[in-house]
C-alpha positions, 0 to 999 in steps of 0.5 A: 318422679316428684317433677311428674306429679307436681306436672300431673297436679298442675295439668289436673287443676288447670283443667278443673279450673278451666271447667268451672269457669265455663259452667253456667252456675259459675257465670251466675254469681256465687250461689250463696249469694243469690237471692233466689234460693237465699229462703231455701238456703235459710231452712236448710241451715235452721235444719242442719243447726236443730239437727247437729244442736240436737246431736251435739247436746244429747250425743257429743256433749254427754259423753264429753262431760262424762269423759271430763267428770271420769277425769277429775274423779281420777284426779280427786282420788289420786289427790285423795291418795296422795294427802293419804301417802303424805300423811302416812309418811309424816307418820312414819316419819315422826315414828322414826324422829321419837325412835331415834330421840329416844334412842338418843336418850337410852345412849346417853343414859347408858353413857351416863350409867357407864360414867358414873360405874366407872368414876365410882370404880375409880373411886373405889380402886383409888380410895384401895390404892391409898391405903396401900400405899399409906400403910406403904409409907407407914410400914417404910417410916417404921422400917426408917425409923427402925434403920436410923435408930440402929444407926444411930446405936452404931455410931454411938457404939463407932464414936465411942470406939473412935472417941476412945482410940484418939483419947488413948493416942492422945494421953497415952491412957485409956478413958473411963467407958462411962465418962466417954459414953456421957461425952458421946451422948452429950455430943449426939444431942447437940446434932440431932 
């Protein structure tokens, strides 16, 4: 189908081809150049300039330059609304930056209060436990005190008893209880 209209084509503009040749205007020249109607030619194109400049200046060129001032209005306002959204969101972005520094302090100042409460409550518990255990240790040097105080009158009452026996062994007579005691204390003396 293609190779028929291509044959159909071909066989169209030989024909058109072969008539203009054999037409007289051909024959003459270009008609553009012929200097006969050159001054008709002339009028003709003033008048077709005037007419299509006159269109062009008060139809075309009109409605193009409103086109174009709708257009950049267009662009200034979505400018204009963009610098408005810009600033609106530098707004809120310093609104977010302050909150979230004042958020910053308030937690440290509440990390702050919570650290010196508990630091003064350790303080406090500290300061309790000491004296708990000072009265601790006071009550256990008195309790020791006490014990080796009483130890020590057992050992007086045990040497002596002890002392009495090995003289009684040794002599065979029972010592005097005052003289042993004074020996048993002189003893005691020296050790301590």
């Amino acid at each position: 189908m293609r190779i028929l209209n291509k044959k159909t084509a071909l066989g169209l503009s030989a024909l058109v081809s072969g008539a203009l040749v054999s037409s007289p205007a051909f024959a003459k020249g270009l008609p553009q150049l012929n200097v006969d109607t050159f001054a008709p030619q002339v009028v003709w194109l003033v008048i077709t300039f005037v007419v299509l400049y006159l269109l062009m200046s008060n139809v075309a060129l009109p409605r193009i330059g409103d086109v174009l001032e709708e257009r950049q209005n267009k662009i200034d306002d979505n400018l204009a609304k963009a610098q408005e959204l810009k600033a609106q969101g530098e707004a809120a972005c310093a609104t977010y930056e302050k909150s979230l520094s004042d958020a910053r302090t308030n937690a440290q100042a509440a990390i702050r209060e919570v650290k010196d409460s508990a630091a003064a409550e350790a303080a406090t518990r500290q300061s309790a436990l000491n004296k708990k255990l000072q009265a601790q240790i006071s009550s256990s040097e008195q309790a020791i005190t006490k014990a080796r105080d009483e130890a020590l009158l057992g050992i007086k009452d045990i040497a002596t008893d002890v002392a009495s026996s090995v003289v009684e062994k040794l002599i065979g007579d029972a010592p005097q209880t005052k003289t042993l005691n004074g020996a048993v204390k002189a003893s005691l003396k020296e050790q301590a």
